[in-house]
N, C-alpha and C positions, 0 to 999 in steps of 0.2 A: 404109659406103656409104649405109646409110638416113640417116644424118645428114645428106651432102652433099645426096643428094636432095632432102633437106628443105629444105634451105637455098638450092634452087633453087628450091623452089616458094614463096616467100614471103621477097622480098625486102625487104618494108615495114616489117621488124622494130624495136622502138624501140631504140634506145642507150640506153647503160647504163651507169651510173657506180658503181663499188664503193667503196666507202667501210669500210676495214679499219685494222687497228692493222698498224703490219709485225712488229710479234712474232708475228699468224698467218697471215702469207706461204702457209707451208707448207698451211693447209689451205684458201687462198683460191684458190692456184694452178691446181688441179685445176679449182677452179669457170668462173675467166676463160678456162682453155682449153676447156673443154665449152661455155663459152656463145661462144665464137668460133668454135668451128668451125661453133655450127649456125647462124649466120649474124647473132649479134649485134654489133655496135661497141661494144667494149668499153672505158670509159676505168678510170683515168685513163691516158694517157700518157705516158711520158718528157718532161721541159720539153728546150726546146733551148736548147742551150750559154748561160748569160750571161742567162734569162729568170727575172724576179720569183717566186718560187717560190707568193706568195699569189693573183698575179694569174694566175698558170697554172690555181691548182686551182678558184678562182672560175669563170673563163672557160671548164674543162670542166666544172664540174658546172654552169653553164649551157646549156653545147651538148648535156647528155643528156636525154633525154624520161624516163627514169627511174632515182634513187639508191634502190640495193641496199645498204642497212644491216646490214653480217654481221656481231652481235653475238658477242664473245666475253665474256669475265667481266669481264675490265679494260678492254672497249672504250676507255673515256673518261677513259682516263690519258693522254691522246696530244691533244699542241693540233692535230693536223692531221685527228685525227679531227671535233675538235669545231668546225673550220672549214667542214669538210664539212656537215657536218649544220645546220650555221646558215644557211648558204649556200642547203640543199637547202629550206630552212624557210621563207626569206624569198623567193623564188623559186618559191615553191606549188609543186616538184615533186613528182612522183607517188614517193611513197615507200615500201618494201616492206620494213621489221624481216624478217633472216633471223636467226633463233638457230642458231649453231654447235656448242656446247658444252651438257650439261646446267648447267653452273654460270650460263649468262647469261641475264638479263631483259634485257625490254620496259622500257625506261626511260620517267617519268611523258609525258616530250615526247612520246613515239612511241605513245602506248597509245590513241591516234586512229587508229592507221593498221593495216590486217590484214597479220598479222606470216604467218610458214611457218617452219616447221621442218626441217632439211636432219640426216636420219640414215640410219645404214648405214656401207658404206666406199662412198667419193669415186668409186670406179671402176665401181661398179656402173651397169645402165642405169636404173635409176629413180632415183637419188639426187637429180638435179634435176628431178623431177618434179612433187613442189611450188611449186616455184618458177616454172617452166616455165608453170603454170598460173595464177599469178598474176600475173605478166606478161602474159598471154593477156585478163586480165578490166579494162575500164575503170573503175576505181572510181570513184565519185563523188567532187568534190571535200572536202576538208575544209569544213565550214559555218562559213566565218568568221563571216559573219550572227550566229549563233549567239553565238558566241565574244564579239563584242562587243556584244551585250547582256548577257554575264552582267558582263563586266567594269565597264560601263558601271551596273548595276544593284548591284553592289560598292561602285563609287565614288558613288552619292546613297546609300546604306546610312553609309558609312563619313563623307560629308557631316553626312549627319543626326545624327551618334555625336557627330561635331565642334562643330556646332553647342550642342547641349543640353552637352556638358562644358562649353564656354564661357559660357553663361547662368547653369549652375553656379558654376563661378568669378566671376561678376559677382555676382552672389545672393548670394557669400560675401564678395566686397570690399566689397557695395554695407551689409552689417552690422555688418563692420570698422569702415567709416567712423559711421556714424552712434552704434556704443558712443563711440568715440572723439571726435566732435563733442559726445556727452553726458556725458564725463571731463572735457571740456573746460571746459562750461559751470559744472557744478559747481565745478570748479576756481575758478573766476573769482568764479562767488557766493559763494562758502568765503572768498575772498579778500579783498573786498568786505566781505562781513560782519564779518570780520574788522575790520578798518580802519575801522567803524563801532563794534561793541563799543569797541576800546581808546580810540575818541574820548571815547566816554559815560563808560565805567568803570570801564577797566583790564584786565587780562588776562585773569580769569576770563569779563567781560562779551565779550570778544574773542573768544575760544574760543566760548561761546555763541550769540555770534552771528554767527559763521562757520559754525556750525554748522546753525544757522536758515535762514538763507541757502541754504546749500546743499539740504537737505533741500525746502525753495519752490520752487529751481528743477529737482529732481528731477521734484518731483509736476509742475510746469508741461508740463516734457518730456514725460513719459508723458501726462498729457492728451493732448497734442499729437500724440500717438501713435494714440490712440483714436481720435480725431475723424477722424483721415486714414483710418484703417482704416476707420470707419463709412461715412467720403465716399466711399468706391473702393467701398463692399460695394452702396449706393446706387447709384450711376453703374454698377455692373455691368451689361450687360444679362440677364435670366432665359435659362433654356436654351429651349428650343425647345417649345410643347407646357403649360410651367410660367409662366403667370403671375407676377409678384412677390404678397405677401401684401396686404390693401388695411390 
């Protein structure tokens, strides 16, 4: 009778959407009838005949002001659970983790949100007494805000990683090329000299001065090397504070 009473004086109660595996029917049952009688609307309900089954459970965990997540161990074996929860997610509903079992967590999704513990036997008068209570309390919203700046501060982190790997590999192609431009060179002077030897001398003269050759325009290239590096060390500007040397 104090139940009914109750449920007289406080008709403003939110709806409520359970959200359970039906392997724990049995210990959810007790809960949807305690929270109907004291004057909640309790979904989900029965679809009618011939109705979308995904479009059904959408359309009520949209009409509830609050999903009741009653974790068991295996909660998230079940694709109809994890429809719910996505649903409840994307939809900012006011969401309340209830642990059933000692075996069940707070899953990493939900561990934003204040969970309650439901122990004892089912028939007892306090058993929904946690619960009870946090239905009673308006919790602030989850701080999306929040949320997308860390993500947001993630992705120029993970920018900036991208970037310098890339300049890396450029760094490393840009040294390829130029061993390889100077394989090349050499080649050509080897070849060259070559082809001058055997005019003058004959083959030993050939060999020698292919070898000449090449060796001239090793050194030329490394020159070439130095100067550039001195021109760029030159043209650098001083750090801040550091004049160049006069």
């Amino acid at each position: 009778m104090a139940e009914e009473s109750e449920k007289d004086e406080d008709v403003s109660r939110p709806s409520i959407y359970l959200s359970y595996l039906n392997e724990a029917e049995n210990a959810v049952a007790p809960i949807r009838d305690r929270l109907t009688v004291i004057g909640f609307k309790v979904y989900p309900t029965p679809p009618p005949p011939g109705s979308a089954w995904t479009r059904w459970v959408r359309g009520q965990v949209n009409d509830a002001d609050v999903v009741v997540v009653l974790l068991t161990g295996n909660y998230f074996s079940g694709d109809g659970v994890l429809l719910e929860l996505a649903e409840a997610l994307d939809s900012e509903k006011k969401i309340i983790p209830v642990l059933l079992e000692s075996g069940a967590a707070i899953p990493a999704v939900l561990r934003g949100y204040q969970s309650v513990v439901l122990s004892g036997r089912a028939d007892s008068d306090d058993y929904l007494n946690p619960l009870l209570e946090a239905l009673s309390v308006n919790e602030p919203p989850v701080d999306r805000v929040s949320e997308i700046g860390q993500i947001e501060a993630q992705e120029r982190l993970l920018r900036r990683e991208t970037e310098e790997q890339a300049r890396s590999i450029e760094e490393v192609h840009r040294q390829d090329r130029d061993k390889l431009a100077d394989a090349s060179l050499t080649s050509t002077a080897f070849a060259s000299g070559t082809m001058i030897g055997m005019a003058l001398g004959g083959p030993i003269s050939a060999v020698v001065g292919g070898i000449v050759a090449a060796g001239i325009s090793a050194a030329i290239a490394a020159a070439k090397k130095r100067r550039s590096k001195s021109e760029s060390s030159v043209d650098s500007p001083s750090p801040t504070g550091a004049p160049h040397d006069a």
